[in-house]
C-alpha positions as a Python dict, from the first residue, in 0.01 Angstrom:
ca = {
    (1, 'X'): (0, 0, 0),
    (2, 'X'): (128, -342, -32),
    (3, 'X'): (467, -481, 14),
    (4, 'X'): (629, -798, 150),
    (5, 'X'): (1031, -763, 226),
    (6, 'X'): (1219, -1024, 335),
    (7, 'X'): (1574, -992, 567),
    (8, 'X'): (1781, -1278, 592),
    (9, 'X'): (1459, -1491, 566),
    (10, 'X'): (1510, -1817, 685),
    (11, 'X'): (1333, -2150, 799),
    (12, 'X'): (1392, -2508, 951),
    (13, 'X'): (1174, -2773, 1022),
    (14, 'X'): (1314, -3055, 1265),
    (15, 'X'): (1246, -3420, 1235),
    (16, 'X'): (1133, -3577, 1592),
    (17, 'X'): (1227, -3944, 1651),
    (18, 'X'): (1427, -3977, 1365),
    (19, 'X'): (1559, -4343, 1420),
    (20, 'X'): (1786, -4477, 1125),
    (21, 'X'): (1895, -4118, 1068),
    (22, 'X'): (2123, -4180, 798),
    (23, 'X'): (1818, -4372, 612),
    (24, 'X'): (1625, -4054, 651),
    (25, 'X'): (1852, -3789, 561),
    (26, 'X'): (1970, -3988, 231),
    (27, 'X'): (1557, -3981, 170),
    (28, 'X'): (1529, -3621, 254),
    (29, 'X'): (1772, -3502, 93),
    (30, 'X'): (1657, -3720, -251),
    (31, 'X'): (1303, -3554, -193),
    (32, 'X'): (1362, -3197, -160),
    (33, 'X'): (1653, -2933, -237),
    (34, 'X'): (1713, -2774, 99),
    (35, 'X'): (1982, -2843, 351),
    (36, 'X'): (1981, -3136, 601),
    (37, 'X'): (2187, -3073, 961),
    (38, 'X'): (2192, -3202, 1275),
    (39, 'X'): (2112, -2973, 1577),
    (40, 'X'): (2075, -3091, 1963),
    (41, 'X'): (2044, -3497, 1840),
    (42, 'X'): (1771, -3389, 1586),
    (43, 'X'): (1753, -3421, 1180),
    (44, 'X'): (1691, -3041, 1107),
    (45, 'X'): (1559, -2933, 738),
    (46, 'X'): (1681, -2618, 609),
    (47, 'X'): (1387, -2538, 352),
    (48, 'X'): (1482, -2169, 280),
    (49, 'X'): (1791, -1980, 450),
    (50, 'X'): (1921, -1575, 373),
    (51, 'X'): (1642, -1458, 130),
    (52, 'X'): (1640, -1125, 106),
    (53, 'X'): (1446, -892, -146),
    (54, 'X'): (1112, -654, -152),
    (55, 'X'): (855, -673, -364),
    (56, 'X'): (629, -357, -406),
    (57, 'X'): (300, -222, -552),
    (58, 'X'): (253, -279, -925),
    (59, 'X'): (495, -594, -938),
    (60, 'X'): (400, -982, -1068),
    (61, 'X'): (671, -1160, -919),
    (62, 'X'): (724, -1557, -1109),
    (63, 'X'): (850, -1796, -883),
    (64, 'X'): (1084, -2113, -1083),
    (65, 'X'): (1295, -2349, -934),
    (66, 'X'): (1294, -2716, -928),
    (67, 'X'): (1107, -3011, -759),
    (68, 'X'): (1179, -2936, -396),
    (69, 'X'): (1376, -2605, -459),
    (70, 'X'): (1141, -2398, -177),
    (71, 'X'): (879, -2278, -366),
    (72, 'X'): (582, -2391, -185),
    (73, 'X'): (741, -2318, 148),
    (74, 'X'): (797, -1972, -3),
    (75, 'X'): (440, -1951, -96),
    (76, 'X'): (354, -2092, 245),
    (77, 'X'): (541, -1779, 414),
    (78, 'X'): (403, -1501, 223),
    (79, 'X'): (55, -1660, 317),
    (80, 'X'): (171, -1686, 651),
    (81, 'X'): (116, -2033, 742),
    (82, 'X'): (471, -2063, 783),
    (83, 'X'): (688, -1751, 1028),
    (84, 'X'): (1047, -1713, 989),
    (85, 'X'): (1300, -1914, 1207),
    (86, 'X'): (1571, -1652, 1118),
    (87, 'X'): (1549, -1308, 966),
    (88, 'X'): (1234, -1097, 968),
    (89, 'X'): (958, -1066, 760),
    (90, 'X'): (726, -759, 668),
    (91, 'X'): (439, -818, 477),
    (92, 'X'): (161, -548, 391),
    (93, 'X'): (-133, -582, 292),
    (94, 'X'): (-494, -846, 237),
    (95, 'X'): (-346, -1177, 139),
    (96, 'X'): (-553, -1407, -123),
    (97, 'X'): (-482, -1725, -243),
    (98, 'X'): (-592, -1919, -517),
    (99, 'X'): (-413, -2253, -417),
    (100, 'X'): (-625, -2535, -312),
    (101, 'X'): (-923, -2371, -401),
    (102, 'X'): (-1129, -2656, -290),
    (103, 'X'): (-933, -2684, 93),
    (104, 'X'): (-1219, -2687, 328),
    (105, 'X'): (-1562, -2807, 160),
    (106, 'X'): (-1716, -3088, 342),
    (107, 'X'): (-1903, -3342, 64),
    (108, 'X'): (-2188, -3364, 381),
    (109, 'X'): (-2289, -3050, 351),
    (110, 'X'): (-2449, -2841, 82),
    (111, 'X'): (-2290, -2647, -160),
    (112, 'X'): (-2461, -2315, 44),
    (113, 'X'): (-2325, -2410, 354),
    (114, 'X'): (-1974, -2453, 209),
    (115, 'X'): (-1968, -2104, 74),
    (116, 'X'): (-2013, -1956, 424),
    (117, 'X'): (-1666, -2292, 549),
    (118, 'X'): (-1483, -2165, 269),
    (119, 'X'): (-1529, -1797, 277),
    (120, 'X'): (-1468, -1817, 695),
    (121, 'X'): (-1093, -2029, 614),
    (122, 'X'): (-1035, -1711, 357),
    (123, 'X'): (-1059, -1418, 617),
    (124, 'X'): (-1400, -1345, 542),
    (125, 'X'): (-1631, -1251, 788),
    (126, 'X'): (-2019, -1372, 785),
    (127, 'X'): (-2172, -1065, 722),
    (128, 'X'): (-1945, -1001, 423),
    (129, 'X'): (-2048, -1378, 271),
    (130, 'X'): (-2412, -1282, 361),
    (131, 'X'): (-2371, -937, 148),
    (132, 'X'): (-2213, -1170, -153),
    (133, 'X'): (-2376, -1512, -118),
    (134, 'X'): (-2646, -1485, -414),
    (135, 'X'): (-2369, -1306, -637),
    (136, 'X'): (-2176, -1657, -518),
    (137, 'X'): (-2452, -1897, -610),
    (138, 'X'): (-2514, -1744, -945),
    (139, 'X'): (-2134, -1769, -1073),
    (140, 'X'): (-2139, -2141, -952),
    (141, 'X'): (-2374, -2193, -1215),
    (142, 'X'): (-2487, -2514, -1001),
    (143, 'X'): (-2852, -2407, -973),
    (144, 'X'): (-3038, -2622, -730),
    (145, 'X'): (-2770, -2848, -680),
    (146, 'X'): (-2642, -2538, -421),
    (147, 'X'): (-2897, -2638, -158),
    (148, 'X'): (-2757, -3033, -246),
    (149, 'X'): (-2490, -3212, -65),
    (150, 'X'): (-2125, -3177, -223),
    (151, 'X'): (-2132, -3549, -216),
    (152, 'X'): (-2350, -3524, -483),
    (153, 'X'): (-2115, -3310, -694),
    (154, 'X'): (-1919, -3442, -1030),
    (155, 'X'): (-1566, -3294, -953),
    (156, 'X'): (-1592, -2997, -1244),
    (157, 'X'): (-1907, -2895, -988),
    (158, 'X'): (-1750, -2870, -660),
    (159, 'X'): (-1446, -2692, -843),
    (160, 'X'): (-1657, -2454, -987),
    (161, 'X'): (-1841, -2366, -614),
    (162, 'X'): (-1470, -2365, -465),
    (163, 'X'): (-1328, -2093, -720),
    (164, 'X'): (-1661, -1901, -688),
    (165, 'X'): (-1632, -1901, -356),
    (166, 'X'): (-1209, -1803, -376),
    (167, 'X'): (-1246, -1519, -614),
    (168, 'X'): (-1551, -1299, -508),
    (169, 'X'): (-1314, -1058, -334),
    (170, 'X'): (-983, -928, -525),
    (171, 'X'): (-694, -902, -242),
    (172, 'X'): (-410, -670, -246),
    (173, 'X'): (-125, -958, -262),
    (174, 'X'): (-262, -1265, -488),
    (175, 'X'): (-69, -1606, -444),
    (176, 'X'): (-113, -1844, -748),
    (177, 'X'): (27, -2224, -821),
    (178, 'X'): (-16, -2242, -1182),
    (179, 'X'): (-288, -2057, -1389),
    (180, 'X'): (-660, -2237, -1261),
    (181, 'X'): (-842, -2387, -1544),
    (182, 'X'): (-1175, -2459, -1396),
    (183, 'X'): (-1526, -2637, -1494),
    (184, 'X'): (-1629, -2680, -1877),
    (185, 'X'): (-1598, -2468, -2183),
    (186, 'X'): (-1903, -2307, -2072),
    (187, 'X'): (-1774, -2168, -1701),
    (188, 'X'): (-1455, -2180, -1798),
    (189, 'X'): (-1500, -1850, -2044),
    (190, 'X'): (-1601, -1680, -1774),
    (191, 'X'): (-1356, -1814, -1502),
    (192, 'X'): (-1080, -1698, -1732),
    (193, 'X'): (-1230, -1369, -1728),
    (194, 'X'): (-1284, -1286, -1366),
    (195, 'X'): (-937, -1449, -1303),
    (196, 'X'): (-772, -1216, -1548),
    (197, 'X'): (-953, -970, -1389),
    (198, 'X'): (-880, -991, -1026),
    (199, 'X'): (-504, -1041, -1100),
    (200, 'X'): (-463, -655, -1340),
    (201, 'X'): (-689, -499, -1030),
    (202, 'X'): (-430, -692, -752),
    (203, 'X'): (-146, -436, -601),
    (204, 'X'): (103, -738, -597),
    (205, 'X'): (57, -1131, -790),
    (206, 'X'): (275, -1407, -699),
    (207, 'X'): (276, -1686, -954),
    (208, 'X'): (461, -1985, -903),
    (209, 'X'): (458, -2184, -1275),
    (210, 'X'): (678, -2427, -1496),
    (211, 'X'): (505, -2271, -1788),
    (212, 'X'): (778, -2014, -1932),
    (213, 'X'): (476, -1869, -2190),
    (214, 'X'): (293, -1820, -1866),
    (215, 'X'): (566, -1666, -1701),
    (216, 'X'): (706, -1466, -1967),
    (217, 'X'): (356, -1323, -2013),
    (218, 'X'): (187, -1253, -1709),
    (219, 'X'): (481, -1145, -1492),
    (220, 'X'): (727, -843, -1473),
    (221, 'X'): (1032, -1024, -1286),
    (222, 'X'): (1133, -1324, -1196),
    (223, 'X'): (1279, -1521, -868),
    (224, 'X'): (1442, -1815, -936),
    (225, 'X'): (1523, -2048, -631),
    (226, 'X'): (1740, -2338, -597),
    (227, 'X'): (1795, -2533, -263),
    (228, 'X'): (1614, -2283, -60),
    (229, 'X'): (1813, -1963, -199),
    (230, 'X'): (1728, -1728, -414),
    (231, 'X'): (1977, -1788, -724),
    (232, 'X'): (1873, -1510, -940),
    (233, 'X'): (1631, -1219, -917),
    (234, 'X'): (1545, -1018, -1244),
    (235, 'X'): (1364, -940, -1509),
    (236, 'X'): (1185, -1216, -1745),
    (237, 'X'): (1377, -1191, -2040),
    (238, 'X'): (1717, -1206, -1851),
    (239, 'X'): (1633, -1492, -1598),
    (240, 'X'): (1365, -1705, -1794),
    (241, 'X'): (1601, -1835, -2107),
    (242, 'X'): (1908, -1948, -1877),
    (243, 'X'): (1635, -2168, -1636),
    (244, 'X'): (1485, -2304, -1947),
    (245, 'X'): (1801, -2267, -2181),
    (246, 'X'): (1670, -2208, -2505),
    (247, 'X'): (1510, -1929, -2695),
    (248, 'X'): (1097, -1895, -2589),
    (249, 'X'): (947, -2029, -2942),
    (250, 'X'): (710, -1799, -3051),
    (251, 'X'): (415, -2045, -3058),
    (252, 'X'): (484, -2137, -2698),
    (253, 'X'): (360, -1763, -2636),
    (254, 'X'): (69, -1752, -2895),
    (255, 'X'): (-78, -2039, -2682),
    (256, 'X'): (-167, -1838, -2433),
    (257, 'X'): (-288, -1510, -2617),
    (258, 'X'): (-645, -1617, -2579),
    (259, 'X'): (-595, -1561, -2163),
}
């Protein structure tokens, strides 16, 4: 069972040696939408403060909000990179991510030995890459360029060893930024499929996207945040047309019926 439930969630980051603090804060609070203090003599960020929901087995949560409104921080915390300041927060259950899928590889060493980098900074342990490694290689569709030096790689090559590598196991919580579009037509048919895949087989997906056709078709409620709170929290056709105030247009939606 998977479940992630958040109780008066919050988080601050403080800015050491913040001389000229009134430059700073002005450029702070220009480049993101949480809440600049002042605590002890520091500059303190206040990314995300009082969020409070659960999300359970069976649900695709959207993320929307602005440039800045918390939703990478947000993503950062249910990957647990980032722990609470304030509040407490449960979360249940095999955590995969499909952000950055490309975090990790080193271009000096071959696409082989970057399976076993990438799949160790994903959880996974080395027998588990050994038992998977030539079902890997043969997705990548790189041939003998996997025994080749990443360097090497054109930039559709090393995406398509990264995603390989990102999607071989389906977790039970799925974090996404944005659908992936990887490689050419020719991976990409496939790609599409495994992704689509993976997230229907997934206990819990959490997509963060400024795509309302993506939105309004993948996911079954919506959070929207806005300088580090949660504004609203509901489903997609209640939430989705006040962010983006108009009516969805119904070719906007048949431009994704092919995913």
């Amino acid at each position: 069972m998977a479940i992630i439930k958040f109780e008066n969630v919050g988080i601050e980051f403080p800015i050491y040696n913040a001389a000229a603090r009134s430059i700073k804060k002005g450029f702070i609070n220009f480049a993101t939408g949480g809440k600049v203090g002042e605590q002890n003599g520091r500059v303190v960020v206040s990314a995300l403060n009082n969020l409070n929901f659960e999300i359970k087995d069976g649900e695709r949560v959207g993320l929307i909000g602005h440039n800045g409104a918390g939703k990478t921080t947000l993503l950062r915390m249910f990957s647990r990179v980032y722990h609470p300041t304030t509040g407490n927060a449960t979360i249940k259950g095999e955590i995969g991510s499909l952000i950055s899928i490309s975090l990790g590889i080193n271009p000096e060493f071959t696409g082989r030995e970057n399976i076993y980098i990438r799949g160790a900074l994903l959880g996974l342990r080395k027998k588990e890459i050994n038992n998977k490694i030539e079902e890997i290689i043969s997705f990548t569709d790189l041939g003998d360029f996997i025994d080749m030096p990443v360097r090497t790689y054109s930039s559709g090559m090393q995406m398509r060893l990264g995603f390989s590598v990102s999607t071989i196991f389906t977790p039970e919580i799925l974090l996404m930024d944005e659908w992936l579009s990887v490689g050419d037509e020719g991976f990409k048919e496939k790609a599409e499929s495994r992704l689509n895949s993976i997230i229907s087989s997934t206990k819990i997906l959490i997509l963060a996207s400024h795509s309302r056709a993506l939105l309004q078709k993948t996911c079954t409620r919506i959070l929207w945040l806005e300088h580090g709170t949660v504004k609203m929290d509901g489903k997609p056709d209640d939430i989705l047309p006040l962010y983006f105030k108009q009516p969805a247009k119904k070719e906007d939606l048949s431009d994704l019926s092919n995913q």
